[in-house]
C-alpha positions in Angstrom: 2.7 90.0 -7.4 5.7 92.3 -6.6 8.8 91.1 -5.3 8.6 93.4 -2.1 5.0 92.0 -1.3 6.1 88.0 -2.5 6.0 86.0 0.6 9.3 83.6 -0.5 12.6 83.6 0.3 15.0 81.6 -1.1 17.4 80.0 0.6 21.0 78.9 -0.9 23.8 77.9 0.5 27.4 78.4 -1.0 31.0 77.0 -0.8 33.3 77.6 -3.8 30.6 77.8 -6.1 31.8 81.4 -8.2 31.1 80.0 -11.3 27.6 79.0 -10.5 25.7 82.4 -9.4 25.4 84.3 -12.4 23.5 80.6 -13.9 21.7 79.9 -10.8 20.4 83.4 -10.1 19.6 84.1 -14.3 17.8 80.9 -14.4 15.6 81.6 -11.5 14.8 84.9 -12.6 13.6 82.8 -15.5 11.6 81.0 -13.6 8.8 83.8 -13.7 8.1 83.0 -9.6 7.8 86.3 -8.0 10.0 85.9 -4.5 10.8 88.5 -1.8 14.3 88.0 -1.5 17.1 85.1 -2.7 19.7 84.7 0.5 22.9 83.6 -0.1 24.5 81.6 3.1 28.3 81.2 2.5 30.6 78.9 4.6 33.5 80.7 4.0 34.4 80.6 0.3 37.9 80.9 -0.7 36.9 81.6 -4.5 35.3 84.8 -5.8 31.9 83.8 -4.5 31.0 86.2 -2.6 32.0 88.9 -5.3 29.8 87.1 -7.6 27.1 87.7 -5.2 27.9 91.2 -4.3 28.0 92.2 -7.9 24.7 90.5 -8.7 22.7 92.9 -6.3 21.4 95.2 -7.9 19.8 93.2 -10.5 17.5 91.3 -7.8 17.0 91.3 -4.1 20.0 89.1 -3.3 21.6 89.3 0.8 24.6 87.8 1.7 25.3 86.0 5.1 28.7 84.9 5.4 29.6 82.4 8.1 33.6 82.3 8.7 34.5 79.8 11.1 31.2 78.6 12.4 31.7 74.8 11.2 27.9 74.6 11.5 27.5 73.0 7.9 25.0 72.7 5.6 21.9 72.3 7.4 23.2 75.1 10.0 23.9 77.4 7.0 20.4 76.7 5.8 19.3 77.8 9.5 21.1 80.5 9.6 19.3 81.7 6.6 15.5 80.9 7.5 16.8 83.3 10.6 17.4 85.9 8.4 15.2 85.6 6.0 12.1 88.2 5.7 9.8 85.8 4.1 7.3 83.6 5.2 7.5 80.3 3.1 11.0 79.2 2.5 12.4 77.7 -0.7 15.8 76.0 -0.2 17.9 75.0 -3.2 21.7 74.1 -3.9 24.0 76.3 -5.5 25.0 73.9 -8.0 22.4 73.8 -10.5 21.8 70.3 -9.4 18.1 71.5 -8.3 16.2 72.6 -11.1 15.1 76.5 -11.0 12.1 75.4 -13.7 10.6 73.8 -10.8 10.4 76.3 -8.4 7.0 77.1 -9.4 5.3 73.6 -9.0 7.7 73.2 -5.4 5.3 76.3 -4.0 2.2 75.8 -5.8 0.7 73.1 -3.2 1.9 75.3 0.4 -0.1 78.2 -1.7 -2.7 76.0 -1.8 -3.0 74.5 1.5 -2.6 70.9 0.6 0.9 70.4 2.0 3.0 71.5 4.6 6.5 70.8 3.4 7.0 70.2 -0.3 10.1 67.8 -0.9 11.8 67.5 -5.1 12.0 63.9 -5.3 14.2 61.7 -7.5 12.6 58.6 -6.4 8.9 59.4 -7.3 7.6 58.8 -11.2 9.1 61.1 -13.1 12.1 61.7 -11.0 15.4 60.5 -12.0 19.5 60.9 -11.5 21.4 61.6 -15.3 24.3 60.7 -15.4 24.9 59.5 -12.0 27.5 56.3 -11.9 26.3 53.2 -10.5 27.7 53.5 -7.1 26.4 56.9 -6.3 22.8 55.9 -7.1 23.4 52.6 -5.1 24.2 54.6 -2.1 21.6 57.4 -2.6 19.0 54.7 -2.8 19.8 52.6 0.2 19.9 56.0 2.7 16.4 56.8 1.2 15.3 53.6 1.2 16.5 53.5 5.3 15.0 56.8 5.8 11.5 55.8 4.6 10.1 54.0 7.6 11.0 57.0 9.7 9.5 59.5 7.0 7.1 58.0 4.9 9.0 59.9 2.1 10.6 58.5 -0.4 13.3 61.3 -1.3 14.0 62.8 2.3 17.6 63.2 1.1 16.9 65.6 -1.2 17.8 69.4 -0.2 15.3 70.7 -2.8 12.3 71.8 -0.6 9.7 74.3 0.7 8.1 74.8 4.1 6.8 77.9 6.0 9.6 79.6 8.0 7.8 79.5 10.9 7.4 75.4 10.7 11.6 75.0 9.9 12.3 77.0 12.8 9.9 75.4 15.0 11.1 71.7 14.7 14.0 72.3 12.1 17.2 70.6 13.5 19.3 73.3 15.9 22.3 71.6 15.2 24.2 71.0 12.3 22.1 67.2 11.5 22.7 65.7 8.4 20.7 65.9 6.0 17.6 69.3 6.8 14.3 67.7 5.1 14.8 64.7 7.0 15.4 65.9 10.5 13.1 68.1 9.8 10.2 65.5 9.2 11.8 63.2 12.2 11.6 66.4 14.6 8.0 66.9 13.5 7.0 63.6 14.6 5.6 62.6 11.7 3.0 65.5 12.3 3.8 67.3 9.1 1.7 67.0 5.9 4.3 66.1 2.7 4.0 65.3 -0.5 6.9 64.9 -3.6 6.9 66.8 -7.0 9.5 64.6 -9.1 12.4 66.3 -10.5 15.5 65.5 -12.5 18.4 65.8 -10.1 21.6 66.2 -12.3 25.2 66.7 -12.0 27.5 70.0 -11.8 28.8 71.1 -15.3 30.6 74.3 -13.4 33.2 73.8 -10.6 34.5 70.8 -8.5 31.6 68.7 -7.0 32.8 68.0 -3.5 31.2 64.3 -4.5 33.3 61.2 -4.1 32.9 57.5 -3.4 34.9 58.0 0.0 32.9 60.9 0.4 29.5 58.9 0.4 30.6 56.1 1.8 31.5 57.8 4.9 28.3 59.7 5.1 26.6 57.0 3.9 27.8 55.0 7.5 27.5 58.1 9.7 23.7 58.1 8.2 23.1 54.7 8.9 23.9 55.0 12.5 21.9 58.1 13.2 18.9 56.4 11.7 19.4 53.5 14.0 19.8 55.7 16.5 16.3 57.3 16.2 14.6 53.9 15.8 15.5 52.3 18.5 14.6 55.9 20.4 10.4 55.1 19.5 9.1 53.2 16.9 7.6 54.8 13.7 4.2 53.7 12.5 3.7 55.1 8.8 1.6 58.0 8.3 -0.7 58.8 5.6 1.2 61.4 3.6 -0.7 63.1 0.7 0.1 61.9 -2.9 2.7 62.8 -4.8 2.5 65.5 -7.0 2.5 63.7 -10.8 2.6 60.3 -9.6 0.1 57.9 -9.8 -0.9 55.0 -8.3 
């Protein structure tokens, strides 16, 4: 398949991450996945990112939307992008190499074949895992999956490695900034949305300050818990039947 007639478009969004594009974009050129288009959504970058992406064009089809003073964070850069982008199945992925290119493949392989709507990386299926992560940040990862799950029925909901249809995501994606995209996502759908989990190895940065700290989480970690509270007590979930994870059993 060509790139020009490859239905994805890949979605990452950026914020000081200069030393991270030439790895991120050489790796999933690796990947072998044929995709339309990889679009770049940057928040206003105050490094050389944006010449990083610029000078990476013409090796693949690379756009860049740059968003200076919009505030609308990450999941409204990710909107932004599923906007602009041409494709018609969306693959979003981190900047940071935190979200493993290799996997791309097996992320698209069950929207291709009509098993799943939404296809979510998971580090909390078998087979998924956090290296290197410190004690505190997989306590706190944990618990705000582990409150998410009775309003998802998925285990990872967290995790900002996915791939939906573009037409789906801008249907009942969040239209504000939200907090985390796959889980509003799923909330907004009413629990109408067919998703299954492909493990995956979520690891650290090795290039560039991770904007990661125990203040950091904490604070999210509180403003989570109340927005979860908040849609519970706005209707009761009853858990769907969601289909299997990919590669776990049981």
């Amino acid at each position: 398949m060509s790139a020009s007639a490859s239905p994805v478009s890949i979605i990452v969004p950026t914020l000081n991450e200069e030393a991270n594009i030439a790895p991120l974009v050489a790796q999933i050129m690796a990947s072998a996945v044929p995709f339309r288009e990889i679009v770049f959504v940057d928040e206003g970058s105050t490094d050389a990112t944006r010449d990083m992406i610029y000078g990476l064009a013409g090796r693949c089809s690379l756009r860049l939307i740059e968003q200076d003073g919009t505030e609308l964070g990450l999941a409204g850069a990710i909107m932004s992008g599923a906007r602009a982008a041409q494709g018609e199945i969306l693959l979003v992925m981190d900047a940071d190499l935190s979200h493993p290119p290799e996997r791309i493949k097996d992320l698209l392989a069950p929207l291709f074949a009509g098993t799943a709507d939404m296809v979510v990386g998971s580090r909390y299926v078998k087979g998924g895992s956090t290296p290197g992560w410190p004690l505190w940040r997989r306590m706190v990862s944990r618990a705000g999956a582990a409150l998410a799950y009775p309003l998802t029925g998925v285990h990872d909901s967290m995790c900002g490695f996915f791939a939906i249809a573009r037409w789906r995501l801008l249907e009942i994606g969040p239209h504000t900034s939200g907090f985390k995209i796959a889980f509003e996502t799923i909330v907004h759908s009413g629990r109408s949305l067919r998703v299954c989990e492909i493990p995956i190895a979520f690891r650290d940065r090795v290039r560039g300050k991770s904007k990661m700290s125990f203040n950091v989480a904490l604070r999210f970690f509180l403003r989570w818990s109340r927005a979860m509270f908040r849609h519970l007590a706005r209707w009761p979930y009853r858990p769907a039947k969601t289909p299997k994870a990919f590669g776990v059993s049981g």
